[in-house]
Structures are given as structure tokens and as C-alpha cells.
C-alpha positions, 0 to 999 in steps of 0.5 A: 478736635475729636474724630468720627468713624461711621460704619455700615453707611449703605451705597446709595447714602454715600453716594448721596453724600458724595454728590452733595459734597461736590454740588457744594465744593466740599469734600464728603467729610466737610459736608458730613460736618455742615449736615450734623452741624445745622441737624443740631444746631436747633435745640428741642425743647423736652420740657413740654410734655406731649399734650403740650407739643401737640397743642402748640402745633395744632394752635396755628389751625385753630381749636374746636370747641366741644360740648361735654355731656353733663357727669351723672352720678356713677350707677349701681352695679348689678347683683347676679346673685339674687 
């Protein structure tokens, strides 16, 4: 099994830590692990792009559906030097 040093852990999150550890029965190093454990243990899906995760989220909402203007032919530019 490979070992893990964390640095810079502020006060109050090891303190966190420590108070969870011991709500749990565990030493802070055995909570640490269960934290990263169940942090990873669902996969994320990168192949969506973000059009797609975005509509996937929204879906259980419902859609709105928008009327679009019709296209129009694209105008002549104006000729300032007449």
C-alpha cells in the first residue's frame, strides 16, 4: 500500500477531521481514507460535453420550448464613401 503526507491542513479542518474520527470510532487517518474513498468512488463522466451535462440536468425540470424568428437574408453593409 502506498502512504500519503498532507500538508498545510488549516486548524479548524483538522479539527473537523478529528471530531468526525471520533463520532465514527476511527482514528483521523482511517476517516481521511473512508472520506477519499466514498469522494471517489463515483466516476464522472467526461464525455459529455457541457451542452450535454447541462441538459441532462435540467431534463427532470422540463424544457421550454421557444419560437425562433424566422432567418432573413443577411443586409448590405452601408458604403460611407459615396
Amino acid at each position: 500500500m502506498a502512504s500519503m503526507t498532507i500538508r498545510n491542513v488549516d486548524d479548524q479542518l483538522k479539527k473537523r477531521l478529528r471530531l468526525r474520527a471520533a463520532l465514527h470510532g476511527h482514528s483521523m487517518e482511517e476517516e481521511a481514507r473512508d472520506i477519499l474513498r466514498s469522494a471517489l468512488a463515483t466516476e464522472t463522466s467526461g464525455s459529455a460535453n457541457l451542452a450535454q451535462r447541462i441538459r441532462s440536468r435540467m431534463a427532470v425540470v422540463g424544457g421550454v420550448m421557444l419560437e425562433l424568428p424566422p432567418r432573413e437574408p443577411i443586409r448590405t453593409p452601408v458604403d460611407f464613401g459615396k
